[in-house]
C-alpha positions in Angstrom: 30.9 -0.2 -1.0 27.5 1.1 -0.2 27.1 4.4 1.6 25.4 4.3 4.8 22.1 5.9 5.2 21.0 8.9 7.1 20.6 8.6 10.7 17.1 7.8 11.8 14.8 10.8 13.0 14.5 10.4 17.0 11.0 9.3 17.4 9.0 11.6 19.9 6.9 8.7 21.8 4.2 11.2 22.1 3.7 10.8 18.6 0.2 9.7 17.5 -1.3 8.6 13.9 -1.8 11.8 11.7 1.1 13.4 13.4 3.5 15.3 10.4 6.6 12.7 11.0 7.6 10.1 8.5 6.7 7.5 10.8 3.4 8.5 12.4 1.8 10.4 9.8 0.7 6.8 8.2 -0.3 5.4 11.1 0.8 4.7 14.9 4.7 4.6 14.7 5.2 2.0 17.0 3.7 -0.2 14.7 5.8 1.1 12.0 8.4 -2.2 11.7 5.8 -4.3 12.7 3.3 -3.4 9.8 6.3 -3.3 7.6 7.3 -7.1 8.4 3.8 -8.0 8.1 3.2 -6.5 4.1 6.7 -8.3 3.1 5.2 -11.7 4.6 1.6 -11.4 3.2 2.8 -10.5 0.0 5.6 -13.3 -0.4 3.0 -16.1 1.4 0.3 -15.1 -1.4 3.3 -15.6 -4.2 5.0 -12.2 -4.9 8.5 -13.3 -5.9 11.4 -11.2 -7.1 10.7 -10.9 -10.8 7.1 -9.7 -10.5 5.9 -6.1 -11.2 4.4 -5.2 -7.5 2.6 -1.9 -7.0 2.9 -0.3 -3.7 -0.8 1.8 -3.4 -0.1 4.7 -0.7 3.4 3.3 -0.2 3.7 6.2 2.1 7.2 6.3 4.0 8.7 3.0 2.5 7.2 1.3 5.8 6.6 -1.5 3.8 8.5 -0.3 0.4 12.0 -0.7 2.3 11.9 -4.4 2.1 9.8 -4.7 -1.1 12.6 -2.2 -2.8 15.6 -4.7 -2.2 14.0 -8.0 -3.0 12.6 -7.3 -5.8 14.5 -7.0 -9.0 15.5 -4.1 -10.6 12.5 -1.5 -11.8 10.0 -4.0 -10.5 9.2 -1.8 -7.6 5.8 1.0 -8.4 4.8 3.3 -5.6 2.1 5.6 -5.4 2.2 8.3 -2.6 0.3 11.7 -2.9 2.5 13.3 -0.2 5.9 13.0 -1.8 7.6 14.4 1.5 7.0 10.5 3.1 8.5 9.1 0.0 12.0 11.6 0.4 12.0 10.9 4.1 11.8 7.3 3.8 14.7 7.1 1.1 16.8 9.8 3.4 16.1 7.9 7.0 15.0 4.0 6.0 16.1 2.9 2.6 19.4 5.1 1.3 19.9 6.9 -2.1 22.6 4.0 -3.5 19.8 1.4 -3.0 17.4 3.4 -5.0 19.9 3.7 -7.8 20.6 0.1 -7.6 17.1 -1.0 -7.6 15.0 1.6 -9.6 12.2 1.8 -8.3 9.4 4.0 -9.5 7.4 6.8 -7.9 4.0 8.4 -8.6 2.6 11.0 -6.8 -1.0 11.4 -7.5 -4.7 11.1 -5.7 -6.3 9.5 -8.7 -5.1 6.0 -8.7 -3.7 6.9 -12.4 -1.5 3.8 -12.2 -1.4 3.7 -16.2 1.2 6.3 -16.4 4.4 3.5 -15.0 3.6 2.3 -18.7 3.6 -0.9 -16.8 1.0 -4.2 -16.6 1.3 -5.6 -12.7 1.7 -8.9 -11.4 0.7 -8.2 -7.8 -0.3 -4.9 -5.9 -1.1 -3.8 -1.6 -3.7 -1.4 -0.6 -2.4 -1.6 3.3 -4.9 0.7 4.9 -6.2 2.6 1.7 -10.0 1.1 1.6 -9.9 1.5 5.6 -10.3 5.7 5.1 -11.6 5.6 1.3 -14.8 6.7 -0.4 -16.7 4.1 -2.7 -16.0 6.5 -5.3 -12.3 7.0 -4.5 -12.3 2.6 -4.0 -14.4 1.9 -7.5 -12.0 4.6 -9.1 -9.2 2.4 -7.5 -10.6 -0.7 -8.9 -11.8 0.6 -12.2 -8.0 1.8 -12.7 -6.3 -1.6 -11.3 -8.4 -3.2 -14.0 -6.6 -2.1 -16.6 -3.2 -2.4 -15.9 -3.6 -5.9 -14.3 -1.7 -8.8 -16.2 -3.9 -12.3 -16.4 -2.8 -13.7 -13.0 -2.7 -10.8 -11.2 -3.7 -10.1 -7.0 -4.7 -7.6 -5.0 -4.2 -7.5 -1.0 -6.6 -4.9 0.2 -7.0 -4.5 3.8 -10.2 -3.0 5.1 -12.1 -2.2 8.3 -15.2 -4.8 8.3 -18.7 -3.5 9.6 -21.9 -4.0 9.5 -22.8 0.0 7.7 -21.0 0.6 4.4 -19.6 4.2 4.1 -21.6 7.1 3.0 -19.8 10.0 2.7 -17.8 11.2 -0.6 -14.3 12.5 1.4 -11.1 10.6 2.6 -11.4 9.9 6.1 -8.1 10.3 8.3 -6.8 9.5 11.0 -10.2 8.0 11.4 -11.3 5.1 9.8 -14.4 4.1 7.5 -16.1 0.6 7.9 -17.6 -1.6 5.0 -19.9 -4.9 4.7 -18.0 -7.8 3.2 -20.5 -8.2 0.8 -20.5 -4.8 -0.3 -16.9 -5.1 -1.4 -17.3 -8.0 -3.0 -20.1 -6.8 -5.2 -17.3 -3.7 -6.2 -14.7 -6.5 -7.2 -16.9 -7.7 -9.0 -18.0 -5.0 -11.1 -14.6 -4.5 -12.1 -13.8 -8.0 -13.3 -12.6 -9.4 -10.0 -13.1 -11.9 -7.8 -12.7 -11.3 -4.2 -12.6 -13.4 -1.0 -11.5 -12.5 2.7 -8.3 -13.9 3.9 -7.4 -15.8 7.0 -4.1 -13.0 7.5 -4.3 -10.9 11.1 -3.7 -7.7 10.9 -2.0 -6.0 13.6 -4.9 -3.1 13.6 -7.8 -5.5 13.3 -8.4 -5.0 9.3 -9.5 -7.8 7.5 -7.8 -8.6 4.6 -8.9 -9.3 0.6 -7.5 -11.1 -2.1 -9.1 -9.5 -5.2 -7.5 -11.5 -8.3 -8.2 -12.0 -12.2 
């Protein structure tokens, strides 16, 4: 029998997005299941199924990794999280240490998007909210990277904040957001080898989704 996980942390209401709790510091936390339900359905209505290999880029707290964790097979499961405190607290409060040895999945934690070093070629992969505070440098390293560890068929579902100015500045912007021309990111796709089109998936923050695939 499975040991029960830690109790969840009280959430202090007051809480905003950038706050230094597992559920705020990636964005508001009363949005926290509902941005989690929403990644598990986008993924599974654009064909993620339980034996592919699924890459989780700035999985965060498990927001969405809890659900992605159990259904997919064993050591199918690839997150990348620069802050590895999120990752421990969402084992500890929102997933549980027996489902992580059941399930295997694997962690990175890194700023580069060095996703060759899970050893691993990916079926699908989820930038939720990564290309809505990113550089183009820190996006075109993204892509460049994805690239080359992406099987035949693979997909990409990038949310990003549409606009009519593209980003200028070289830093990671947060808990503010950057904004991007359509266009713009489709020319970076395809620069990379991709092809790229919007999606007709709401977002519960406005982003627009993209489906950038082989």
């Amino acid at each position: 029998m499975l040991k029960k996980f830690q109790k969840r942390k009280k959430i202090d209401l007051t809480l905003k997005a950038g706050d230094k709790h597992y559920r705020s510091f990636i964005g508001p936390p009363s949005k926290y299941d509902l941005v989690s339900a929403m990644q598990f359905n986008l993924l599974t209505k654009h064909g993620l199924r339980e034996n592919h290999k699924f890459l989780d880029i700035g999985c965060g707290s498990l927001r969405g990794g809890r659900l992605f964790i159990i259904y997919l097979l064993e050591n199918n499961y690839h997150g990348v999280e620069p802050e590895k405190w999120l990752v421990e607290d969402g084992i500890y409060f929102e997933l549980g240490k027996e489902i992580v040895k059941l399930k295997k999945p694997k962690f990175l934690h890194s700023t580069n998007f060095d996703f060759y070093k899970f050893g691993t070629e990916f079926d699908f992969a989820l930038a939720q909210s990564i290309f809505t505070h990113a550089s183009v440098e820190q996006i075109k390293t993204c892509l460049l990277n994805l690239s080359k560890v992406a099987n035949k068929n693979f997909k990409l579902l990038a949310s990003f904040i549409e606009g009519d100015e593209n980003y200028e500045g070289s830093d990671w912007v947060y808990p503010g957001c950057v904004t991007y021309r359509f266009d713009f990111m489709k020319q970076l796709a395809e620069e990379y080898g991709f092809k790229c089109r919007k999606t007709d998936d709401t977002h519960p923050n406005n982003h627009t989704w993209l489906l950038i695939e082989k």
